[in-house]
C-alpha distance (Angstrom), angle and dihedral (degrees) to the residues before:
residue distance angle dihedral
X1 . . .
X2 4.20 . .
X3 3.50 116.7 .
X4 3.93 99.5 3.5
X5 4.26 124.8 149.1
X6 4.08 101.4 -110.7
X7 3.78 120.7 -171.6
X8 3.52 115.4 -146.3
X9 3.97 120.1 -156.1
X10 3.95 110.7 -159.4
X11 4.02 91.9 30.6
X12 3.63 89.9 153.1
X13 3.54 98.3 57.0
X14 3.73 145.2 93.8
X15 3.63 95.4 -74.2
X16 3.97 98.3 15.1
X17 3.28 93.5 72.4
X18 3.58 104.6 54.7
X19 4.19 91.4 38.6
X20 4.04 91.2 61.5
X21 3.54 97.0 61.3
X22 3.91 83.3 41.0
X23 3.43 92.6 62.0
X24 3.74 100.4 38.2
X25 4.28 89.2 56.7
X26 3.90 81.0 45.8
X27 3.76 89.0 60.4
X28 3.61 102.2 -112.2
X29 4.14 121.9 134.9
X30 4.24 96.4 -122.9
X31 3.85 122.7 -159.2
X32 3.62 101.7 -163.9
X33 3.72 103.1 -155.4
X34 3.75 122.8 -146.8
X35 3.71 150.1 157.2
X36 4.43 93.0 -118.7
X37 3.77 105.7 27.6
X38 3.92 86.7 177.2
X39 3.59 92.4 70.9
X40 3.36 94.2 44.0
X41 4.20 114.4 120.9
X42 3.76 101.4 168.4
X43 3.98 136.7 101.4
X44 3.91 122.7 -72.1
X45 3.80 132.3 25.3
X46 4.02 117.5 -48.7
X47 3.44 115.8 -132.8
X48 3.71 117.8 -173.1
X49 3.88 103.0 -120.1
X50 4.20 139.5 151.0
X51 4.08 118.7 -166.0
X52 3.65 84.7 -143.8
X53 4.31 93.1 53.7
X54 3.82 105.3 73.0
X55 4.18 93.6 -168.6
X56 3.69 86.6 53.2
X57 3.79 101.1 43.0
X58 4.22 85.1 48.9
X59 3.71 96.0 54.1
X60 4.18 90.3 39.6
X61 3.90 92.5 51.2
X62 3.81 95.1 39.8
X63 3.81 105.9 126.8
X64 3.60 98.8 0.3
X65 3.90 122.7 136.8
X66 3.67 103.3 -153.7
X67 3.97 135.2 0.7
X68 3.92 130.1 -160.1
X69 4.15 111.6 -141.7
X70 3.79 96.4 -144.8
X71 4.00 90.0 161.8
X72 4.07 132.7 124.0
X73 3.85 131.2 150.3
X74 3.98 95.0 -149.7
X75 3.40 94.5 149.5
X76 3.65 97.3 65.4
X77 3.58 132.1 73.1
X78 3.82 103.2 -125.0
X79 4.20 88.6 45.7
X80 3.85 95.0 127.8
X81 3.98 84.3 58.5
X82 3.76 96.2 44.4
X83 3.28 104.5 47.7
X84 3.70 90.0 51.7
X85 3.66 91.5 50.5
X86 4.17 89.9 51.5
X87 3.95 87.3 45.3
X88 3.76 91.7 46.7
X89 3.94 90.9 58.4
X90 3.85 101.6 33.1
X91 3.75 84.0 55.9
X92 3.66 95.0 53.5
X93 3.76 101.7 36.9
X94 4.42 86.0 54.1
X95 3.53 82.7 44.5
X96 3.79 89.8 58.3
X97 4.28 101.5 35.3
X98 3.85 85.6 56.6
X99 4.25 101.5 -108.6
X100 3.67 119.0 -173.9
X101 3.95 98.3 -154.9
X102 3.71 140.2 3.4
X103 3.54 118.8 -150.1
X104 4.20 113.9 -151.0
X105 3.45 129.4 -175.3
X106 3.34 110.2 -147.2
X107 4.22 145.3 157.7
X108 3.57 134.9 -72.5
X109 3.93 116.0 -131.1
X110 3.85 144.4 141.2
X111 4.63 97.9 -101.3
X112 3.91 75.2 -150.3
X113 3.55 97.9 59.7
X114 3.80 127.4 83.2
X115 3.83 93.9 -100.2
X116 3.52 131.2 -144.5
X117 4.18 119.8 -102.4
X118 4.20 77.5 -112.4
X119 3.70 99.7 49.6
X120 3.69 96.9 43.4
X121 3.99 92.0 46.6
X122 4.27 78.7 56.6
X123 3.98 89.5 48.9
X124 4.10 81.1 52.1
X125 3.71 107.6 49.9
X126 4.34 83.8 42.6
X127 3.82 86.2 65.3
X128 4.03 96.1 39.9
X129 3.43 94.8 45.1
X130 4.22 83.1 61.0
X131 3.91 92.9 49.4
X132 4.12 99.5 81.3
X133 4.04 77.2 65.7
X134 4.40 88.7 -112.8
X135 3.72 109.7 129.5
X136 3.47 120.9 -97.3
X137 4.12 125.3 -133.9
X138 3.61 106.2 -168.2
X139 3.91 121.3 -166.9
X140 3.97 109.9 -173.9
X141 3.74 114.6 -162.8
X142 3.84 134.8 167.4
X143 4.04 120.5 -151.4
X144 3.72 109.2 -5.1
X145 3.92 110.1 -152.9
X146 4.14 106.5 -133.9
X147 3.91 141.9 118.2
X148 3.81 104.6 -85.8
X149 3.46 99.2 20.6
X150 3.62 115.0 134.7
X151 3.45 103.3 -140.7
X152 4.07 95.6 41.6
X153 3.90 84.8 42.7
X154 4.05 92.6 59.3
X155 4.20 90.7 44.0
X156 3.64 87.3 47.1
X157 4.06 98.3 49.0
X158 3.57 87.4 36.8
X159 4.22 88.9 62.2
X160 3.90 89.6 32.7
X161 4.03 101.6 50.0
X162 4.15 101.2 36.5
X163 3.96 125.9 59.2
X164 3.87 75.3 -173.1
X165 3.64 142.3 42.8
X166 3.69 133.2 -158.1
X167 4.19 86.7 -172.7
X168 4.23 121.5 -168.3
X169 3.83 114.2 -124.9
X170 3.75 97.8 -96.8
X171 3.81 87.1 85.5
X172 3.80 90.2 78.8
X173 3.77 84.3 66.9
X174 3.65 128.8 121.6
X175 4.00 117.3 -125.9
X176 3.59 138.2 154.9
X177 3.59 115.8 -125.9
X178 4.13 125.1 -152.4
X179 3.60 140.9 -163.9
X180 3.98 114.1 -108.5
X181 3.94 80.5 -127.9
X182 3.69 103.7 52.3
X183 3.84 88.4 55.4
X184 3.61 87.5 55.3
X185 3.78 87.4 45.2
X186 4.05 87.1 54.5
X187 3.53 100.0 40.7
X188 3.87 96.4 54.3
X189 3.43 93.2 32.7
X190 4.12 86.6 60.0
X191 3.55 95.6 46.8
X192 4.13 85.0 68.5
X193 3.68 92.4 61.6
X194 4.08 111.1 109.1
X195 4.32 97.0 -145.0
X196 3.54 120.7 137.9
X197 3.96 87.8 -159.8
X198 4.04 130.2 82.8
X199 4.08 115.1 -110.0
X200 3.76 136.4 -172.0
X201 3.78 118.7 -148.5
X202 3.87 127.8 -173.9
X203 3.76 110.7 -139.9
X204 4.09 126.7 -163.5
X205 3.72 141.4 148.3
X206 3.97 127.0 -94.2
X207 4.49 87.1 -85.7
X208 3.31 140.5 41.6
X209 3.59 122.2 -138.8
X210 3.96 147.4 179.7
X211 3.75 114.4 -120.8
X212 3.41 97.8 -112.9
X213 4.10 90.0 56.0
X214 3.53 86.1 58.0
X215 3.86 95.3 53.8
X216 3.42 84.9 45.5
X217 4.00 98.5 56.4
X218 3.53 90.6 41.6
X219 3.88 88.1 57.0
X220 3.52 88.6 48.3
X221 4.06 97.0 51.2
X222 3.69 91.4 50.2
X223 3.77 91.6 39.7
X224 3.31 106.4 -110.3
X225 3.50 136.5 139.7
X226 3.96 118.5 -158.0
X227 3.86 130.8 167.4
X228 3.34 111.9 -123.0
X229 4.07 123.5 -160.6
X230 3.62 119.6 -175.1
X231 4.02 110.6 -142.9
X232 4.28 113.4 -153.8
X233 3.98 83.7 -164.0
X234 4.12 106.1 62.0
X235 3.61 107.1 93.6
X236 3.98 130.2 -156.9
X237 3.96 94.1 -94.3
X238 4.15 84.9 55.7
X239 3.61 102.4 34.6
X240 4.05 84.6 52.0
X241 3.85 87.4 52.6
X242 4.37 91.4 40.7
X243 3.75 81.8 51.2
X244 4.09 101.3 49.5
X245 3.80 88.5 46.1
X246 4.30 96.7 52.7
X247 4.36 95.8 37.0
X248 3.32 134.9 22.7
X249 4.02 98.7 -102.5
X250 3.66 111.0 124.5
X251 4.03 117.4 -117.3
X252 3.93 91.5 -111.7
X253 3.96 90.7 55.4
X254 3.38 95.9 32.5
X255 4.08 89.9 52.5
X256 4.05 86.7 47.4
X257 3.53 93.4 61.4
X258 3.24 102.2 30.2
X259 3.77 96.1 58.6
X260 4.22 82.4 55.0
X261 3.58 90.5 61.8
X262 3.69 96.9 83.0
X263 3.11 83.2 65.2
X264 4.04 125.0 92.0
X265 3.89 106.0 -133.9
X266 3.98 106.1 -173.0
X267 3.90 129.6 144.6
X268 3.97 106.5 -97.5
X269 3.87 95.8 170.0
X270 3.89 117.4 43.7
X271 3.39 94.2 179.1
X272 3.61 90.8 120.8
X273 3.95 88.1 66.3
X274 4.11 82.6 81.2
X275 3.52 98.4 46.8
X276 3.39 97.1 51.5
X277 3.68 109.6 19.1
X278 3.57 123.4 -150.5
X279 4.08 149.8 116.6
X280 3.77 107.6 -106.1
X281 3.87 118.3 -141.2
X282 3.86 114.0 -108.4
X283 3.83 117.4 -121.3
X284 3.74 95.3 -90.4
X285 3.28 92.8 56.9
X286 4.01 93.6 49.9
X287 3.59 86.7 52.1
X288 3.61 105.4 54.1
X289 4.02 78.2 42.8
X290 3.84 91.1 62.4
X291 3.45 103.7 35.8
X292 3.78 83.1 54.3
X293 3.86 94.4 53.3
X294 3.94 84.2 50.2
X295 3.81 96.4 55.4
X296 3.65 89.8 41.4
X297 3.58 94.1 57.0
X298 3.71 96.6 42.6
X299 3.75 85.8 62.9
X300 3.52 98.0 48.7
């Protein structure tokens, strides 16, 4: 689709707000949906707009050719059952405004492994988003590397706040980091492709990594050196509490993600690398990329 109005739910967030002005360079008329349009500072038109308010959702989606669902409630305790709810109705009110493609960002994951409370709630909303009868383009990712980003925020305040780290086992596990703007890349890049079907695509970087390899290049960029002990015995409910006490994440995110740690989240099906063809950056690179947006933005 070239030149087409997209609505983006979750414009303000981590990845919203860099895929609006994305789209607008890309020549595509963005409504960037949110909940206080008179705060809003970003690219494209705001349109006042809640995936849990049906009326509002109608009106925001009204015309529009194509919307990307860029929405989770990870932070809360019922999560799994909001963010079906929101899929549940953004699926049915595209279905009913006439939408030719919804874009989802969603998690990456082995269906056969025991996953994660977070990584099955992902699975969910994939399969809601697909009920309204609009086509579904799903990108599944594991830890994308930008400033603001949760998880890349707790690896990077992990490094930055402890010369030494008592670390739970899940840091023996393999994942596949990405740059913030090589998921942009992919999920404007996708929205280009003329299919009348739904698709699933796994998305990575150019390595894949345990977790504590990434704390340890991180360390090494900003010249650090910490010792690092992995620890069989700290659970979920602990490492959750560890982690609110050395970053900023909250216990209820931090417990989310944590609990998807166990399991391995690596590209299995590249496929994608043909549809939208490109070199991803390697994790150095996204890290000198992120800590650059940081410093940039604590000048500004």
């Amino acid at each position: 689709m070239s030149g087409v109005r997209v609505a983006v739910a979750g414009s303000t967030g981590f990845v919203g707000r860099r895929l609006c002005p994305a789209l607008v360079e890309a020549g595509h008329e963005v409504r960037a949906l949110t909940r206080h349009p008179e705060g809003y500072r970003g690219a494209g038109e705001a349109v006042r707009a809640d995936v849990h308010d049906e009326p509002a959702l109608r009106a925001a989606l009204e015309g529009c050719d194509a919307a990307y669902y860029l929405v989770h409630s990870l932070s809360e305790p019922d999560f799994r059952e909001k963010d079906a709810a929101g899929a549940r109705t953004f699926a049915r009110v595209a279905g009913e405004q006439g939408l030719r493609r919804i874009v989802y960002l969603g998690g990456l994951g082995d269906d056969a492994d025991d996953l994660s409370t977070h990584l099955r709630s992902r699975r969910e909303v994939e399969g809601l988003l697909g009920e309204g009868g609009v086509p579904v383009t799903t990108l599944r990712a594991g830890i994308v590397v930008g400033h603001g980003g949760i998880s890349w925020e707790m690896t990077r305040q992990i490094v930055e706040h402890l010369p030494a780290m008592i670390t739970p086992r899940w840091v023996r596990t393999r994942t596949q980091p990405i740059a913030v703007a090589d998921v942009i890349r992919y999920l404007v890049g996708v929205l280009d492709v003329d299919d009348p079907e739904s698709h699933t695509y796994e998305v990575g970087g150019s390595e894949v990594l345990q977790y504590v390899e990434m704390l340890r290049r991180v360390a090494t960029i900003e010249g650090r050196r910490p010792v690092i002990v992995p620890v069989p015995l700290l659970t979920p409910k602990l490492s959750s509490r560890w982690l609110s006490l050395v970053t900023d994440v909250d216990v209820q995110t931090g417990r989310s993600l944590i609990d998807s740690m166990s399991n391995e989240v690596v590209v299995r099906d590249d496929s994608i690398r043909r549809v939208v063809p490109f070199e991803p950056m390697d994790y150095d690179d996204a890290v000198l990329q992120a800590l650059g947006e940081r410093a940039k933005a604590a000048r500004a």
